[in-house]
C-alpha positions in Angstrom: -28.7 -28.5 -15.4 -29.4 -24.9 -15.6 -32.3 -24.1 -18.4 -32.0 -21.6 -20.6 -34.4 -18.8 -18.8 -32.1 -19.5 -15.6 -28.5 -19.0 -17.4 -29.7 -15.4 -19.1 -31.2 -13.9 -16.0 -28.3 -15.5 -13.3 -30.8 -17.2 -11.2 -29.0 -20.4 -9.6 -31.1 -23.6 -8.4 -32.0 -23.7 -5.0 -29.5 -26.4 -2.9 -30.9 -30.0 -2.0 -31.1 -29.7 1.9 -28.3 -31.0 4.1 -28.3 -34.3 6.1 -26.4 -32.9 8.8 -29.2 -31.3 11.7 -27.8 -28.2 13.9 -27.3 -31.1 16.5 -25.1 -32.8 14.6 -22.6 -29.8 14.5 -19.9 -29.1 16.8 -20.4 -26.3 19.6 -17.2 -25.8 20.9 -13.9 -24.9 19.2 -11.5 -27.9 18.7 -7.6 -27.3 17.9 -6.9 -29.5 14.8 -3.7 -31.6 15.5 -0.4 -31.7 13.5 -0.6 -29.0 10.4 2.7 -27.9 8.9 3.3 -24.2 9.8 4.0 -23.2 13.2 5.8 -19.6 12.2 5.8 -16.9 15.5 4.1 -13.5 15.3 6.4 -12.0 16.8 9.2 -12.3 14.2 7.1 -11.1 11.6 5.8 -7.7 13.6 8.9 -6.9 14.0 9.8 -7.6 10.4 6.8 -5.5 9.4 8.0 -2.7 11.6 11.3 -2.8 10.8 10.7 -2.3 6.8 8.3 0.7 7.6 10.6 2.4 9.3 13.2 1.5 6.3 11.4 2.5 3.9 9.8 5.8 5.6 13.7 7.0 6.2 14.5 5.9 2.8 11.5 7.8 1.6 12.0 11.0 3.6 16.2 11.4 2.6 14.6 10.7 -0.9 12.5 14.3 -0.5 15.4 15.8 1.3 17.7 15.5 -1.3 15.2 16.7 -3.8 14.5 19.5 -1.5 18.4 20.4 -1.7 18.6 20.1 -5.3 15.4 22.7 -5.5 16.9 24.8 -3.6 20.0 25.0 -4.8 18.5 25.4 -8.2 16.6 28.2 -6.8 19.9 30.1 -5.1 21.8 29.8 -9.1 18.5 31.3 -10.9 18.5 34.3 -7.9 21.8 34.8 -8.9 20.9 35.1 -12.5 17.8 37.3 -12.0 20.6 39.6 -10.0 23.2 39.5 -12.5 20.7 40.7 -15.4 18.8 43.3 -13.6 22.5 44.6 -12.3 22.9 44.4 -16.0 19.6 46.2 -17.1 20.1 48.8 -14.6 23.4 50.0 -15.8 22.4 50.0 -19.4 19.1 52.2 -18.6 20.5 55.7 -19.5 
C-alpha cells in the first residue's frame, strides 16, 4: 500500500527482485507453435497500395472538377466585367 507522501508526489514502490537469474532466460529465439492467425503480407500491401492509389485519383478528379468549376466561374464574371465596362464606355459622353 502506497502511503500518503508517495500517492501526492507519484513516487511508486520499488519492485521485490525476481527469482528468475539472467541464466535462467532464454538466448535464442523460439517460434511459438499453433496461434490462430496466419494472414500473408502480401495481400495486405497490395490492399494498402491499391486504396492509395484509389483514393489519390479520387482525390485529384475531386480538385479537377473544382478547378473547372473556378474557372468557369471566372470566364462568366470576365464576361460581366466586359459587358459593364462596354456599358460604361458608351455612356461616358
Amino acid at each position: 500500500m502506497q502511503t500518503a507522501a508517495n500517492s501526492v508526489t507519484g513516487v511508486l514502490p520499488t519492485p521485490a527482485p525476481s527469482a528468475s537469474a539472467p541464466s535462467d532466460r532464454a538466448a535464442t529465439f523460439q517460434a511459438v507453435e499453433g496461434g490462430g492467425e496466419h494472414t500473408p503480407g502480401g495481400p495486405l500491401l497490395v490492399t494498402a497500395y491499391a486504396l492509395i492509389w484509389v483514393l489519390l485519383f479520387g482525390w485529384l478528379i475531386a480538385i479537377w472538377r473544382k478547378q473547372n468549376a473556378i474557372s468557369s466561374r471566372i470566364a462568366e464574371l470576365d464576361k460581366i466585367l466586359d459587358a459593364k465596362a462596354a456599358s460604361a464606355a458608351t455612356k461616358t459622353p
